[in-house]
C-alpha positions as CSV (number, residue, x, y, z in Angstrom):
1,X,85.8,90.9,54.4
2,X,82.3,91.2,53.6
3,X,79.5,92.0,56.6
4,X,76.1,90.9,56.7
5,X,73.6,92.5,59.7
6,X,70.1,91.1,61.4
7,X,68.5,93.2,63.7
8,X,69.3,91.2,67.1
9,X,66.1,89.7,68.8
10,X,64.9,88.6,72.1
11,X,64.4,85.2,73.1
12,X,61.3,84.0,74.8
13,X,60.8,84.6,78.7
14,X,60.5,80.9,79.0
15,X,63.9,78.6,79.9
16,X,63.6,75.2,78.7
17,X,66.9,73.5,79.1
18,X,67.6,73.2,74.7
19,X,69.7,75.3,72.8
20,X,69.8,79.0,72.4
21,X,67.2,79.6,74.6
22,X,68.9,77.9,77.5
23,X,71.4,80.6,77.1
24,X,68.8,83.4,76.1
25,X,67.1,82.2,79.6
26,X,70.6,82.5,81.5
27,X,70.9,86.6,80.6
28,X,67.4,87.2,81.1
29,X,67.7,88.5,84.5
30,X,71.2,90.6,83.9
31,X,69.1,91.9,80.4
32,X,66.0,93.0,82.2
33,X,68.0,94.9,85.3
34,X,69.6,96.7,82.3
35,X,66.4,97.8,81.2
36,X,65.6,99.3,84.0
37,X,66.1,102.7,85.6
38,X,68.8,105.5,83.8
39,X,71.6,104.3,82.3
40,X,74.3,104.1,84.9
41,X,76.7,105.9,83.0
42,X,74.9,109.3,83.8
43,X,73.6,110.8,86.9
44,X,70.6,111.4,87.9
45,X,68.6,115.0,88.5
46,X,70.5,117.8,89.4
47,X,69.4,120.3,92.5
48,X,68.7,120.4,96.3
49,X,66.1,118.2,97.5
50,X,66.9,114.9,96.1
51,X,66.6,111.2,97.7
52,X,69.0,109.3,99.0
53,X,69.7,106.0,98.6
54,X,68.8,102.9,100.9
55,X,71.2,100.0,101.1
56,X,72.6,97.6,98.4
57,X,70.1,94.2,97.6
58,X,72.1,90.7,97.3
59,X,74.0,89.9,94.5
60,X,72.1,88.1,91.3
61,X,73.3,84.7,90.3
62,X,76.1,84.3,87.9
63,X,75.5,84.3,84.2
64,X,78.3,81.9,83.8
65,X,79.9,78.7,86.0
66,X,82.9,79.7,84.9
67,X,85.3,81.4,82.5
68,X,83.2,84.6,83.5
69,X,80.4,86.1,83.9
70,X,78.7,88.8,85.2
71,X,76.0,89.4,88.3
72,X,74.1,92.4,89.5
73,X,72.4,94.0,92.7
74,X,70.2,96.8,93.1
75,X,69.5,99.5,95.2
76,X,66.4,101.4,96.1
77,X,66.3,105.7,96.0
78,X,64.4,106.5,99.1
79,X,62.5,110.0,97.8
80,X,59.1,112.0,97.9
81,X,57.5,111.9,94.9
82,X,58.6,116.1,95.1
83,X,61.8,115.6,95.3
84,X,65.0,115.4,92.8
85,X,66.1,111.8,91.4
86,X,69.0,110.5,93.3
87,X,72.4,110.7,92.1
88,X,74.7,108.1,90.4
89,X,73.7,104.3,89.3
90,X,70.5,102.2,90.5
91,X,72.3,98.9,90.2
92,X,75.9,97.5,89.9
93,X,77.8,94.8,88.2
94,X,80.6,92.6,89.1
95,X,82.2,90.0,87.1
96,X,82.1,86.7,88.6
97,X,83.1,82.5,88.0
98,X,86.4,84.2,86.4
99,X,88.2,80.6,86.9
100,X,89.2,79.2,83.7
101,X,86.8,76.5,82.5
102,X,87.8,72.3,82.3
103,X,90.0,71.6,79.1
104,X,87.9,70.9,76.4
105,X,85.1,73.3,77.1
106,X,83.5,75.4,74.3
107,X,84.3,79.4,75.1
108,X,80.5,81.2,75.7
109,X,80.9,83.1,72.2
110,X,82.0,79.9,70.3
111,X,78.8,78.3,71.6
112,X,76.6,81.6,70.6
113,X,78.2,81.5,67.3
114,X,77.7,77.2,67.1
115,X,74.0,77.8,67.9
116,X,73.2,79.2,64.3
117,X,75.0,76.0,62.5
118,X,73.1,74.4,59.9
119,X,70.9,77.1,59.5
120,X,70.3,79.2,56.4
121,X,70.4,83.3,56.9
122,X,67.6,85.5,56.2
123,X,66.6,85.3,52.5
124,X,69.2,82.8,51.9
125,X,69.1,78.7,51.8
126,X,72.7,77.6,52.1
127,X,73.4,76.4,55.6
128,X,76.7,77.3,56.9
129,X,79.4,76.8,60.3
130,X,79.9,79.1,62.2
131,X,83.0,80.4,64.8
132,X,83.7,83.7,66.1
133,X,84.6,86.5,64.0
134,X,86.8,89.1,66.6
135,X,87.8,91.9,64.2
136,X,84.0,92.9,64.0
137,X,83.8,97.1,64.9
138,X,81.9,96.4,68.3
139,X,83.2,93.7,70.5
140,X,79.5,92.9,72.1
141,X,78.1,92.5,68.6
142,X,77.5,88.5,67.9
143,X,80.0,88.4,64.8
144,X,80.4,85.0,63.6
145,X,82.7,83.9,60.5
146,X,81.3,81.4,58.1
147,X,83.6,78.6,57.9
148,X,85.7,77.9,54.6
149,X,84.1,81.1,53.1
150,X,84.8,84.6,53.3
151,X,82.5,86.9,54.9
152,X,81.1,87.0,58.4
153,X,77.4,87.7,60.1
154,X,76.2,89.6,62.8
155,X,73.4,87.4,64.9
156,X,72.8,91.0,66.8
157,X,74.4,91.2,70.4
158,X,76.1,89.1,72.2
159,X,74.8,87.2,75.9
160,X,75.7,89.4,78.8
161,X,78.5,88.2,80.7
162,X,80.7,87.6,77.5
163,X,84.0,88.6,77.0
164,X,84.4,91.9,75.3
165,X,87.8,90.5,73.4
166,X,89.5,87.4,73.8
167,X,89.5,84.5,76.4
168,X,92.1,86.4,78.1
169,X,90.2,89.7,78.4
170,X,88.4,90.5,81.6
171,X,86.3,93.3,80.3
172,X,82.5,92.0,79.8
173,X,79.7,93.1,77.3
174,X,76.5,94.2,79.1
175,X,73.2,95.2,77.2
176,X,75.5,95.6,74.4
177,X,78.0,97.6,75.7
178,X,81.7,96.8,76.9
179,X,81.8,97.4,80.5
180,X,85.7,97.8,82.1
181,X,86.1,95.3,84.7
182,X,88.1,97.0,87.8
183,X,90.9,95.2,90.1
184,X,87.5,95.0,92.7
185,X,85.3,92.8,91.0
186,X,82.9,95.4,90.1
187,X,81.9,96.2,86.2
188,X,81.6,99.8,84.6
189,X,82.9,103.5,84.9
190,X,83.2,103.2,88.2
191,X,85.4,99.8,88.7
192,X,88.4,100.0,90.4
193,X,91.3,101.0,88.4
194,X,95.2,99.7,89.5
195,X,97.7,102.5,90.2
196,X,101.2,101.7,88.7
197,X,101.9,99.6,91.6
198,X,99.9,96.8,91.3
199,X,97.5,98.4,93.9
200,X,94.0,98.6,93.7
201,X,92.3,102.3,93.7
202,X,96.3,103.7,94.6
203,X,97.9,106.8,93.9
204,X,101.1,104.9,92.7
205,X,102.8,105.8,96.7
206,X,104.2,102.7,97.0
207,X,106.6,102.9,93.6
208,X,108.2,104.7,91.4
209,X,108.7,105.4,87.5
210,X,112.3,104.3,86.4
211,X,112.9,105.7,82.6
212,X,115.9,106.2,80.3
213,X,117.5,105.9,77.1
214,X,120.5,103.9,76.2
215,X,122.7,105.5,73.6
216,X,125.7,103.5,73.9
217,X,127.3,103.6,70.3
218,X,128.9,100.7,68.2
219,X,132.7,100.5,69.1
220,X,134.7,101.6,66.4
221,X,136.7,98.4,65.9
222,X,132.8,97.2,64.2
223,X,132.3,94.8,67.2
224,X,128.5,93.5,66.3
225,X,127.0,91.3,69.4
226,X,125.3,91.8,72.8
227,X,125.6,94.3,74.7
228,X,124.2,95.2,78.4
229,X,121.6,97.3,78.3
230,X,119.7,97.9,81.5
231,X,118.7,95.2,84.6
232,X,114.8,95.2,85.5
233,X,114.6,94.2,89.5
234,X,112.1,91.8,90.8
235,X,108.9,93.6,91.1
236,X,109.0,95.7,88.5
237,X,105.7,96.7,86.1
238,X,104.5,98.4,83.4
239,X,107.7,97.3,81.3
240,X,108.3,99.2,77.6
241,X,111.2,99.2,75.5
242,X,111.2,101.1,72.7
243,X,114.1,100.4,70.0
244,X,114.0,102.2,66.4
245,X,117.0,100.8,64.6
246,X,118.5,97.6,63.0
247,X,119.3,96.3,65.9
248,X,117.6,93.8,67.9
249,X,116.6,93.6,71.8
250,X,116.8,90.8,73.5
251,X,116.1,89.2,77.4
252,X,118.2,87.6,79.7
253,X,116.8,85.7,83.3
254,X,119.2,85.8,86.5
255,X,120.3,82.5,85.3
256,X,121.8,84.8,82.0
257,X,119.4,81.8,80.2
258,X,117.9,83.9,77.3
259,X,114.3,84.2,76.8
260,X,114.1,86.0,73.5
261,X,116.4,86.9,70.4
262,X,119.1,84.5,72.3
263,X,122.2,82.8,70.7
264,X,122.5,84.7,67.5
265,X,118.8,83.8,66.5
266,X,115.5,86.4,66.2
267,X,112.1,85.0,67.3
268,X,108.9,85.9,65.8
269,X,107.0,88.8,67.3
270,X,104.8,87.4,69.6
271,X,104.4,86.3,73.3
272,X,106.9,85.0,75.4
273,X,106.7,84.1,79.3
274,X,109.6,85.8,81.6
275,X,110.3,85.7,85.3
276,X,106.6,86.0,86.1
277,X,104.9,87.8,83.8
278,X,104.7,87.9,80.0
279,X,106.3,90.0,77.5
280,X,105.0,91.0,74.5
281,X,107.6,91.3,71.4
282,X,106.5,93.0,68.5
283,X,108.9,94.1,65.4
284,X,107.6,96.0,61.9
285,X,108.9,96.3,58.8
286,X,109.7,100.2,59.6
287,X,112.4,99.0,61.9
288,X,110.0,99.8,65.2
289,X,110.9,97.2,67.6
290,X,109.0,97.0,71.2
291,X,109.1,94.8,74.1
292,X,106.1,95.2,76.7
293,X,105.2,93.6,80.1
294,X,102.4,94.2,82.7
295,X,104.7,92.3,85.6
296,X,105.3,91.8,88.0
297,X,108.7,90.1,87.4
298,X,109.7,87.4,89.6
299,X,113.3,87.8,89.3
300,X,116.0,90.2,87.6
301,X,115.3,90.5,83.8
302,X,118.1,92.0,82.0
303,X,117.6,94.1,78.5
304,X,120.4,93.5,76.1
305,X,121.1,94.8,72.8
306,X,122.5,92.8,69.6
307,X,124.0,95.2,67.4
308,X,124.0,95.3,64.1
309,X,123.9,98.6,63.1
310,X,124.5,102.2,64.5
311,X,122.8,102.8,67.5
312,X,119.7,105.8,67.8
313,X,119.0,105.1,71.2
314,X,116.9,102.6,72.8
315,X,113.9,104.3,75.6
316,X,112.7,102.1,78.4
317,X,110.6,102.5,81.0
318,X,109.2,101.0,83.7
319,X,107.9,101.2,88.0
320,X,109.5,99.5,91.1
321,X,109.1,99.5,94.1
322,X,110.1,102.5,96.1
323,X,113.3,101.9,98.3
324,X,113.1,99.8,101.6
325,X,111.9,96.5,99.8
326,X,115.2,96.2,97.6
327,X,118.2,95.9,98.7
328,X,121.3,98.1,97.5
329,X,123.5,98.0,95.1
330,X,127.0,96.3,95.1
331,X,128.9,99.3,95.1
332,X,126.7,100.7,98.2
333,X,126.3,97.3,100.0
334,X,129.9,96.8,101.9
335,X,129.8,100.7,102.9
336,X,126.8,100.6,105.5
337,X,128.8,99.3,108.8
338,X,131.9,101.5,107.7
339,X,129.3,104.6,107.8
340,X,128.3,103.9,111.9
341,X,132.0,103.7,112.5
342,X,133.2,106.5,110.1
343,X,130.3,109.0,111.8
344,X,131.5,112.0,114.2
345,X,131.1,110.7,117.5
346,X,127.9,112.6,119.2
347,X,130.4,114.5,121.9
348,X,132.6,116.1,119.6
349,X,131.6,119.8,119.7
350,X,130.5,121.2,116.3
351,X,132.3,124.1,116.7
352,X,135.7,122.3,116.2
353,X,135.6,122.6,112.4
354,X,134.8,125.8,110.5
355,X,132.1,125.4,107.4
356,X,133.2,123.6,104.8
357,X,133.3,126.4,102.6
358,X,135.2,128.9,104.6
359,X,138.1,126.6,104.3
360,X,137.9,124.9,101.0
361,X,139.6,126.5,98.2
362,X,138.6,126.2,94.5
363,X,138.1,122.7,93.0
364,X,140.5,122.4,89.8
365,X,138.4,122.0,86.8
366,X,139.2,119.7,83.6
367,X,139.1,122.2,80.6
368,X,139.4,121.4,77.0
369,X,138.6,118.4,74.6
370,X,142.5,117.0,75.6
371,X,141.1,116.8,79.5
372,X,137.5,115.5,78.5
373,X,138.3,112.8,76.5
374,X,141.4,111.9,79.3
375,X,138.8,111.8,82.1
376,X,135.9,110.0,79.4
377,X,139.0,107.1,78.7
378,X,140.1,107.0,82.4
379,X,136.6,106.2,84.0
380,X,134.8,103.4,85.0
381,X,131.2,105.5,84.9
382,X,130.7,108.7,82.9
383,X,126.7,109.1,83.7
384,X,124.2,112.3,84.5
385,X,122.6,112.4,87.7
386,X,120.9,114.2,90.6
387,X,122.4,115.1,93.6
388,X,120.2,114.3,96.3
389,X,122.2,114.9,99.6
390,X,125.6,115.5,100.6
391,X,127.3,114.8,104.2
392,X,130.3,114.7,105.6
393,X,131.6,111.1,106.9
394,X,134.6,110.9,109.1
395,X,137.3,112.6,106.6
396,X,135.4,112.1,103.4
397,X,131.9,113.7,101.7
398,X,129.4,111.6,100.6
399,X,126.9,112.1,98.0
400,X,123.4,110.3,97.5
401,X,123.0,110.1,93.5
402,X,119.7,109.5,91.3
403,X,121.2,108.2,88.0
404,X,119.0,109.5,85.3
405,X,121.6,108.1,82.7
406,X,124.5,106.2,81.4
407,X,127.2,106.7,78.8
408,X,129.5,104.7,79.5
409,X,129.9,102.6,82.3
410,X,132.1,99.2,82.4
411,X,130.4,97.7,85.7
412,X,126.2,97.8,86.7
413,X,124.7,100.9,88.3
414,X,122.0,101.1,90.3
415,X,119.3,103.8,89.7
416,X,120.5,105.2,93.1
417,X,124.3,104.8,94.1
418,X,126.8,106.4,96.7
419,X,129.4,108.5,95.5
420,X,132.4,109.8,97.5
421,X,135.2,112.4,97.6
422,X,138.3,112.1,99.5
423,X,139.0,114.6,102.0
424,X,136.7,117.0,104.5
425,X,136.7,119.5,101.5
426,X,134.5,118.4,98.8
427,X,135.8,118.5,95.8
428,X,133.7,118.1,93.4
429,X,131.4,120.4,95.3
430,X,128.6,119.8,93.8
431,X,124.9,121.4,94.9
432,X,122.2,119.2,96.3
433,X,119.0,119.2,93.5
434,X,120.8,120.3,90.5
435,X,122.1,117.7,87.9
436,X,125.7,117.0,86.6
437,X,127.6,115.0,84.2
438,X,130.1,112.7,86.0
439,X,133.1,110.7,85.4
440,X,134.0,108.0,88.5
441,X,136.0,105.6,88.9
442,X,135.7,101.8,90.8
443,X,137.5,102.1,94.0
444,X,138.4,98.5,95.1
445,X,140.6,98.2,98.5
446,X,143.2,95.0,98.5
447,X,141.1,93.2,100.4
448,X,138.0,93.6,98.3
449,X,136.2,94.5,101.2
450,X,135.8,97.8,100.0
451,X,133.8,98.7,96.8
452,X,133.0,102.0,96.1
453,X,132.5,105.0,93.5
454,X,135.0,107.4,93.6
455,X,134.6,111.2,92.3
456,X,138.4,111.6,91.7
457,X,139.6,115.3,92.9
458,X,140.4,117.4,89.8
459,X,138.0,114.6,88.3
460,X,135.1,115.9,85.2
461,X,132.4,117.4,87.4
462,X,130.2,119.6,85.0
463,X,126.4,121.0,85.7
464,X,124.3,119.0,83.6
465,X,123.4,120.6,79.9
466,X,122.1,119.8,76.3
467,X,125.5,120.9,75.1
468,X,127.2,119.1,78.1
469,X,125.7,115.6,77.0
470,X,126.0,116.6,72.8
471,X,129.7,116.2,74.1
472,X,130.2,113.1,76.1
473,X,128.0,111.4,73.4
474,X,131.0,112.4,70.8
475,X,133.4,110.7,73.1
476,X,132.5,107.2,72.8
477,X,134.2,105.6,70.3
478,X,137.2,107.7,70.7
479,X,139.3,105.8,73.3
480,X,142.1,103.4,72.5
């Protein structure tokens, strides 16, 4: 693509209401305010003695009516003519009239570009058409591409208040420059950022990061379909999954309606709207395959896999919010009003039990491949995790789990799930903080009131390790 470049000039100070200088006349002020004082990227003078700064002036008018724009204010340093610069800006911008314009309406860089039409270039006498040319090196440079040929002109900057990308971008070019717009209105380096959470200017308190990989393998029998991957709750952000195989992903609503790669068919990378947000799908030649979301999602989301081919190991990530605003999981749900009644009662003197491990004898362990691959067949969940707490309740031990990952599991866990051992001794005894690999079962009562996961004693309780996991992953595909 060839590039042709003008030096960019100023309009005229006047504003007749005609063509370019209309919109010349519309950045004047926003231009001019630039001009002006340091560059508000850098601070000004450095030691003891220096001003201080008087309050902020009104905001300007906005450059636009709608579809964006951008307006400043200024404020004065209050200083003896002795004394040190103030530090920091002079002036601010915010980005303003960000409501999308009426249908039909020509985007503020199509018109810049449409100005020029009809016109010859410099030197030349061919008049040409002219729309916006977006893969030029510097977003705020007026790069226009010359319909039905191929090469494109730069007409020198762009108006202030234009978008730095797209119509969907909410950054905004500003003397030339790209200027970040922040979740509080304001333009520049100093903008408000979002944390993780969706909040502006946070410290990412009110969620956390949820990240994994899924390494279930192909059965051996050569089933090739969907599989479960992971479940994205409502409210999540920041959504990446990261696949590097021949397999496909593909997304499932609450509904189980699929969004994308449904029914045996692949859609084209692209972008694809899903419980509330939009996801982006992208898919190279290289076999890299990503799905990405800013959220928040509206509803459950779940990742599936379509296999087709061995499986490497799919990573996703992404932030929730923290516990209190979701509920829990079904196998923690029903256990709540059995915990009040299941508690010691306040009178009963603590005394009338001797610790735990004064009484408690050694756990039996599951030891060799024979026992392994017996507790990996026999288990409804074989998964790592944290331990986070451990208490006793009524005759039976509790333990508060982190799952930090699956391999194999035949119902849904939860990223944080109750796990319990029968009798006052636990057994597994396992150490709050450290990480293990376990093997639970489902424990259903007749009634189906109940529904619960079990650490079976003399059950595969094994501290966490490389060589630990390098095991259970040569499991799957082993059992009948």
């Amino acid at each position: 693509m060839a590039s042709h470049n003008q030096p960019h000039t100023q309009g005229p100070p006047t504003c007749p209401l005609t063509g370019w200088r209309l919109l010349t006349c519309l950045a004047l002020p926003l231009a001019a305010a630039a001009a002006q004082g340091p560059d508000p990227r850098r601070t000004g003078g450095g030691g003891g003695g220096g001003g201080s700064w008087g309050p902020w002036g009104p905001w300007s008018p906005c450059s636009g009516t709608c579809g964006g724009g951008a307006s400043f204010r200024t404020r004065p340093c209050l200083r003896f003519p002795e004394e040190q610069p103030c530090p920091g800006p002079p002036r601010q911008y915010r980005a303003c009239s960000l409501e999308d314009c009426p249908p039909g309406s020509v985007p503020f860089r199509d018109l810049q570009c449409s100005l020029y039409d009809g016109k010859p270039l410099p030197g030349g006498r061919d008049p040409y058409q002219w729309v916006p040319f977006h893969g030029a090196p510097d977003p705020c440079d007026l790069a226009c591409l010359a319909r039905g040929h191929h090469f494109y002109y730069n007409f020198g900057r762009v108006l202030d208040g234009t978008r730095c990308g797209g119509t969907t971008s909410r950054d905004l070019c500003i003397s030339g420059r790209c200027w970040r717009a922040g979740c509080d209105g304001t333009l520049g380096p100093e903008a408000g950022r979002e944390d993780a959470c969706g909040e502006c200017n946070g410290r990412n308190a009110s969620c956390e990061r949820v990240e994994g990989v899924f390494r279930e393998a192909v059965p051996p029998a050569g089933f090739f379909g969907y599989k479960n991957m992971t479940r994205i709750p409502p409210g999540a952000r920041h959504i990446k999954v990261t696949d590097r195989s021949r397999n496909y992903l593909a997304l499932m609503d609450a509904q189980q309606r699929f969004l994308l790669n449904g029914d045996w068919t692949v859609d084209r990378p692209g972008l694809y709207p899903a419980v509330g947000t939009e996801v982006r799908y992208s898919r190279t030649a290289d076999v890299l395959e990503t799905l990405e979301a800013p959220g928040p999602t509206r509803e459950e989301l779940t990742v599936m896999v379509l296999f087709q081919a061995p499986n490497p190991g799919v990573e996703f990530e992404f932030w929730v919010p923290k516990e209190g605003g979701r509920g829990p999981s079904p196998l923690r749900r029903q256990q709540q009003t059995r915990e009040a009644q299941a508690e010691r009662p306040p009178e009963a003197p603590a005394a009338t039990a001797p610790p735990q491990r004064e009484r408690c004898g050694e756990c039996p362990a599951a030891k060799g491949k024979s026992r392994r691959l017996h507790h990996y067949c026999s288990s409804d969940f074989v998964f790592r995790a944290q331990i986070l707490s451990r208490r006793s309740v009524g005759r039976e031990t509790r333990y508060d789990l982190r799952v930090v990952e699956t391999y194999r599991n035949r119902f849904p866990l939860e990223r944080r799930e109750f796990a319990w051992a029968a009798g006052p001794c636990a057994c597994p005894l396992l150490e709050e903080g450290r990480h293990y690999l376990l093997m639970a079962r489902r424990h259903v009562n007749f009634e189906g009131t109940l529904n619960r996961l079990l650490l079976p004693r003399g059950g595969y309780a094994r501290p966490w390790t490389p060589r630990e996991d390098r095991q259970a992953r040569q499991l799957a595909g082993r059992c009948p």
